[in-house]
N, CA, C and O of each residue as an XYZ file, in Angstrom:
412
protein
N      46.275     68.603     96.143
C      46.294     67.916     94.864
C      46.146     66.411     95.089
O      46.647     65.857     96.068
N      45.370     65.700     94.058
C      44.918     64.263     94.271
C      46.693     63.565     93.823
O      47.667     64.036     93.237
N      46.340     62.089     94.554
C      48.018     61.194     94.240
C      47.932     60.904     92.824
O      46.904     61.203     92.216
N      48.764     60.433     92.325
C      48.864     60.200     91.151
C      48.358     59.237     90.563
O      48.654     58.116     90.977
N      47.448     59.367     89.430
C      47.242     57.585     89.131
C      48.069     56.707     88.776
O      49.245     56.898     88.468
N      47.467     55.662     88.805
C      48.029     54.198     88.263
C      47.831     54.108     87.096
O      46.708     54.296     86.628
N      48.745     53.838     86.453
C      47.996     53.358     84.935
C      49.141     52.407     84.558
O      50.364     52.494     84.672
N      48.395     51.559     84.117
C      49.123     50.263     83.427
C      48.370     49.827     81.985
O      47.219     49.433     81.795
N      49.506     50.062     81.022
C      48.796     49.823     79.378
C      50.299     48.781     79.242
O      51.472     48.968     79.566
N      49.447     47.460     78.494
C      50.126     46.573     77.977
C      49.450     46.355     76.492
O      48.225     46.262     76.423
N      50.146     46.286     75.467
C      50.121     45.125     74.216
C      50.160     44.681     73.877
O      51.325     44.283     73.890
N      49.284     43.854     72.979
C      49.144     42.405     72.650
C      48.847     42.367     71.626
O      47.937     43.170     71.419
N      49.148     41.797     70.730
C      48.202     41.457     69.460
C      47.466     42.413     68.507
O      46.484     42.142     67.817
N      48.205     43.728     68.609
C      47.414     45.278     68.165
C      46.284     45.430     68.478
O      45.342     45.731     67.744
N      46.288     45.132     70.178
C      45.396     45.719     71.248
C      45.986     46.238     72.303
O      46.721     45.466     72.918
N      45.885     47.335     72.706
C      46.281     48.100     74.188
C      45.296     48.090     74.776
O      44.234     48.669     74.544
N      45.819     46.905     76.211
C      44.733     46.853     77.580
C      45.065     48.417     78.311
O      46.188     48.879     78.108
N      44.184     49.138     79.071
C      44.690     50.068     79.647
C      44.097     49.920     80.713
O      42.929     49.567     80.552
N      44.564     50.102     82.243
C      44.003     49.794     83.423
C      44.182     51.135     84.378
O      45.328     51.239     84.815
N      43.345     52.094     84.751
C      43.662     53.322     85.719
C      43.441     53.418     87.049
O      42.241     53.146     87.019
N      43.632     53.563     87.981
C      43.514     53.546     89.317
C      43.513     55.113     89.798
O      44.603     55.589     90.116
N      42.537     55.802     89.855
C      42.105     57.343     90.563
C      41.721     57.335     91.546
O      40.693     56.722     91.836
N      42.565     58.157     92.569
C      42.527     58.781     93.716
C      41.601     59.560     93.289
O      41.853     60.175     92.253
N      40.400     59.752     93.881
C      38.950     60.590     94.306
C      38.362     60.283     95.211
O      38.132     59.096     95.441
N      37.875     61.429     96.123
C      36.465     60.860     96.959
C      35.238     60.664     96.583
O      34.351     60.153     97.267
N      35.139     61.132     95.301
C      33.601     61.079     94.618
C      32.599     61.114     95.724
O      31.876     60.126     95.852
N      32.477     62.004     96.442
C      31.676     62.600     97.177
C      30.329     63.141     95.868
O      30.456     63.735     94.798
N      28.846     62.486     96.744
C      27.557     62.611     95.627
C      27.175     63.796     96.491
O      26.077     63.903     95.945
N      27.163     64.812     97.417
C      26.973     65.613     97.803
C      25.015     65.113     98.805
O      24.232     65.974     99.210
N      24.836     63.902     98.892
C      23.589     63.164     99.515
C      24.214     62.365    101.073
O      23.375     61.992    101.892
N      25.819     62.148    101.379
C      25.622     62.098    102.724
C      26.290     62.622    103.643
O      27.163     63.411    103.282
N      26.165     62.441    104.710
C      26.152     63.587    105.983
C      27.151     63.111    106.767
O      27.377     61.901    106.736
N      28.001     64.053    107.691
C      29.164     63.670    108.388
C      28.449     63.482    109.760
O      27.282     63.789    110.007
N      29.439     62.872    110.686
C      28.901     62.741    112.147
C      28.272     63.950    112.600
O      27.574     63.757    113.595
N      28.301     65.330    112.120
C      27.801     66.089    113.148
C      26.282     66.534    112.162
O      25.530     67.477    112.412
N      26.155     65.574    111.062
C      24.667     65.688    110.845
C      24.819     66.805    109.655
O      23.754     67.315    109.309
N      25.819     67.182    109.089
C      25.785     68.297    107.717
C      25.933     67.564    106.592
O      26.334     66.406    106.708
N      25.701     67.988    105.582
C      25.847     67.497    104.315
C      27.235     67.913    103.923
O      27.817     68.986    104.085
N      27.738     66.418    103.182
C      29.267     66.313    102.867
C      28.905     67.337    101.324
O      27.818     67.214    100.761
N      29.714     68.063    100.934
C      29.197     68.599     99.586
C      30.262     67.886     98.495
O      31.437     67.590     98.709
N      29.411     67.683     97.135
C      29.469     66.952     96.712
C      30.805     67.475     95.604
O      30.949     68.583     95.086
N      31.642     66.298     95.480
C      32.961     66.575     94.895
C      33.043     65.237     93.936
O      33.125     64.218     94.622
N      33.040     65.035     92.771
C      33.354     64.341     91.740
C      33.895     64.433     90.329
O      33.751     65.502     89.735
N      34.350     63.675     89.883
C      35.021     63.294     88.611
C      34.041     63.467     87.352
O      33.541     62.458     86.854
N      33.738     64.866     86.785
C      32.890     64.941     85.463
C      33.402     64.379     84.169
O      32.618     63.879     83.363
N      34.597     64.440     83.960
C      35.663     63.909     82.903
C      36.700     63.461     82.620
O      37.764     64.016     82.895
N      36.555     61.936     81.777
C      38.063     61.427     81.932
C      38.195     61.574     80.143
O      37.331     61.382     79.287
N      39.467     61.942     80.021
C      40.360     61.588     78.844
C      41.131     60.997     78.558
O      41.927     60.931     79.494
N      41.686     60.029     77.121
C      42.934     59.081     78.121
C      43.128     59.414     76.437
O      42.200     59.272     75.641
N      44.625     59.924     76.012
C      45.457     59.892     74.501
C      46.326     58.951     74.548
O      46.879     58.506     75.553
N      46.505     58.528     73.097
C      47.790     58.001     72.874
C      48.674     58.728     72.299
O      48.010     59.635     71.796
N      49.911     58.929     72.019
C      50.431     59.992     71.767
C      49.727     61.348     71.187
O      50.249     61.868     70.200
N      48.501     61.972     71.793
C      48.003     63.283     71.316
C      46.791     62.945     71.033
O      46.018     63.890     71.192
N      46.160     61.721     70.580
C      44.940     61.338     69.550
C      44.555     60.835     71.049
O      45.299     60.324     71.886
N      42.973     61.175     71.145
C      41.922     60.784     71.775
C      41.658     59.342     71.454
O      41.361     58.962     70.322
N      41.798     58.430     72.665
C      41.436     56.845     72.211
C      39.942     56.834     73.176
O      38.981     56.195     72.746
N      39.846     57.566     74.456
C      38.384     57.317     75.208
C      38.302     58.589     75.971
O      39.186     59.048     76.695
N      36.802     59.252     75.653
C      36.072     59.960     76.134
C      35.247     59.548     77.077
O      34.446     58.678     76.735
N      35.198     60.100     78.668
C      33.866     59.667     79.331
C      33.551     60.552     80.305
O      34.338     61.052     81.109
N      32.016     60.794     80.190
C      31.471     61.869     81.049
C      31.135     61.128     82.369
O      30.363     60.178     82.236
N      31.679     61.458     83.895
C      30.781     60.428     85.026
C      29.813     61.300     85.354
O      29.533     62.177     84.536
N      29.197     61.239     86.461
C      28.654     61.861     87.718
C      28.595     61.217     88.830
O      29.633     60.609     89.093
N      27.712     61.122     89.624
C      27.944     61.101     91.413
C      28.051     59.512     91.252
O      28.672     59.039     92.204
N      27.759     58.843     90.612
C      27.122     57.227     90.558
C      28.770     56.085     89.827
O      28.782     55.049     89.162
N      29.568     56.695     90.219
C      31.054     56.331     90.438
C      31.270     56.170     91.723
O      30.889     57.153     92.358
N      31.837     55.130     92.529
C      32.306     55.049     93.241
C      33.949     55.365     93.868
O      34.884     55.268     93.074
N      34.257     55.792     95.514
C      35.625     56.212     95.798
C      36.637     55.544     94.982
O      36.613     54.334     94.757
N      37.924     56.707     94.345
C      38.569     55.760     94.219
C      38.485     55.034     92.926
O      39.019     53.930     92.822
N      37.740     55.677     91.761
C      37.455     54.824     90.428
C      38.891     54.028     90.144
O      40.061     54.158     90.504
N      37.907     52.868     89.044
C      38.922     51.710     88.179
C      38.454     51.954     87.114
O      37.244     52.083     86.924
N      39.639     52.092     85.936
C      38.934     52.565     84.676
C      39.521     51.392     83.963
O      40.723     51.166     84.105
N      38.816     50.661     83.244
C      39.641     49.348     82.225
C      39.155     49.564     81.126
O      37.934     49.722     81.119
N      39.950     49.662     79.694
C      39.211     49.885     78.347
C      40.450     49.154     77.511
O      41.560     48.995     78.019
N      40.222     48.866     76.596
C      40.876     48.822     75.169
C      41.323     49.479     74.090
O      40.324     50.188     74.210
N      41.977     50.023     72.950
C      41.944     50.164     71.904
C      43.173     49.114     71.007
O      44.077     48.349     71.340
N      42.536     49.644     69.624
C      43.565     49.414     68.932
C      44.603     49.953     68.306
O      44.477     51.066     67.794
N      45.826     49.244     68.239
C      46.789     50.238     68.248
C      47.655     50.587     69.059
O      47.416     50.007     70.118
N      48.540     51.222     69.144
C      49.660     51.725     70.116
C      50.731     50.193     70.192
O      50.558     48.975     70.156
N      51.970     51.233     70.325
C      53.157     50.205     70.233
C      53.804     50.075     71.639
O      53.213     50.645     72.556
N      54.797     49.485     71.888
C      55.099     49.555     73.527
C      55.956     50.497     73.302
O      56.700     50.462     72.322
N      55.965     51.493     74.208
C      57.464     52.650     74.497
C      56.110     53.880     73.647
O      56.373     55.079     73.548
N      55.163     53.475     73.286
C      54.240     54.834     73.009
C      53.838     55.634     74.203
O      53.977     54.936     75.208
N      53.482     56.593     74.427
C      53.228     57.275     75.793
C      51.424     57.166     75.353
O      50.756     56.978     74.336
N      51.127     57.485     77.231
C      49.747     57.202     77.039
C      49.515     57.733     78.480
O      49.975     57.321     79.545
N      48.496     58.980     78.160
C      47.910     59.893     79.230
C      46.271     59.749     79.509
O      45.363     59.300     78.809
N      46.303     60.410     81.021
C      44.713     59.981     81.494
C      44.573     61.656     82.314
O      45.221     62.216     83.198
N      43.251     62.074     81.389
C      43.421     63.168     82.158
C      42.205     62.918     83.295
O      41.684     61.814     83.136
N      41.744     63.549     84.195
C      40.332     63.877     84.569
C      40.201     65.384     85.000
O      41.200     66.103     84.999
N      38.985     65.848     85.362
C      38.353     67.120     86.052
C      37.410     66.939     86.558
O      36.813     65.971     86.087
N      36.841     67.504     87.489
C      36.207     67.229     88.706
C      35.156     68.202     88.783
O      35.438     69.012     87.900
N      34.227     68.528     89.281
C      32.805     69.394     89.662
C      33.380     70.781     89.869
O      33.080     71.775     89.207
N      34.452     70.709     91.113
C      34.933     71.928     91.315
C      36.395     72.248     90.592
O      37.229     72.848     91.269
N      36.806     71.763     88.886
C      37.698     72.077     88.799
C      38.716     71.919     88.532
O      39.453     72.346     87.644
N      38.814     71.243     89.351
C      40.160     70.381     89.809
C      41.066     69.802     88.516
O      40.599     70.281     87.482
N      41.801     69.239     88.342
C      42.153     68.350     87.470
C      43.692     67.257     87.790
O      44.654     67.231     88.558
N      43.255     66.649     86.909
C      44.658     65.574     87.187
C      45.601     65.245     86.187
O      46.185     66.129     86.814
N      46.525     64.792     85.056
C      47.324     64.321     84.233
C      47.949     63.601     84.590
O      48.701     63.919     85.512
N      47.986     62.188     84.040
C      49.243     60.943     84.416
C      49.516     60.880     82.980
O      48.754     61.271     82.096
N      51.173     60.125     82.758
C      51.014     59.410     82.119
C      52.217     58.242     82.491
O      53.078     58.150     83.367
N      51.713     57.268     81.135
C      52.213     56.037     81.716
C      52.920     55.519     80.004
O      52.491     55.883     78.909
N      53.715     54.888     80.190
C      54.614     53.939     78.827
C      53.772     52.789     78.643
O      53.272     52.165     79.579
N      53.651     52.571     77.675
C      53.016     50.923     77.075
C      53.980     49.891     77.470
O      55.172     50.145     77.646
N      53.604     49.043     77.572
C      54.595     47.533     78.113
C      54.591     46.776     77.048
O      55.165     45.687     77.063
C-alpha cells in the first residue's frame, strides 16, 4: 500500500488553498531497468478531492505526471475544522484515501 498523503487545506477569505503530496511511481510503462526489460507501466488515472461529501475537483492523469505528484487547487468555500478528502486510483487498481482538517 502507497504512504499516506500530505494534504494541507488552509482558509482565507472564502477560499480553500489545498496542497497534496502523493506517493506514486508513475511508472509510463516506456523505460527499462538495468537488465534491459521494460518497467511496466503503473500510474495515477484518478484524483478526487470532497469537501465534506460534495465533489470540489475532478481529474483524469495519465503517464505524463511525474514521480511523486503535487496537486495545488482552490475552491470556494469550506470553513476551518471542515474535513477534506483526496482520493486517487491507479491503472492497476489500486487506490488511496486521505483526509485532512482545514486550518
Amino acid at each position: 500500500m502507497a504512504d499516506p498523503m500530505r494534504i494541507r487545506a488552509a482558509h482565507k477569505d472564502g477560499v480553500t488553498e489545498v496542497r497534496v503530496l502523493m506517493s506514486h511511481p508513475m511508472e509510463t510503462g516506456q523505460r527499462k531497468n538495468a537488465a534491459g526489460d521494460t518497467i511496466p507501466a503503473h500510474f495515477i488515472t484518478e484524483v478526487d478531492a470532497t469537501h465534506n461529501g460534495k465533489s470540489v475537483l475532478k481529474a483524469q492523469w495519465s503517464t505524463a505526471v511525474s514521480q511523486n505528484p503535487f496537486l495545488s487547487f482552490k475552491f470556494k468555500g469550506g470553513a476551518k475544522g471542515d474535513k477534506l478528502a483526496v482520493k486517487w486510483v491507479d491503472n492497476k487498481g489500486d487506490t488511496r484515501t486521505d483526509e485532512a482538517a482545514i486550518a
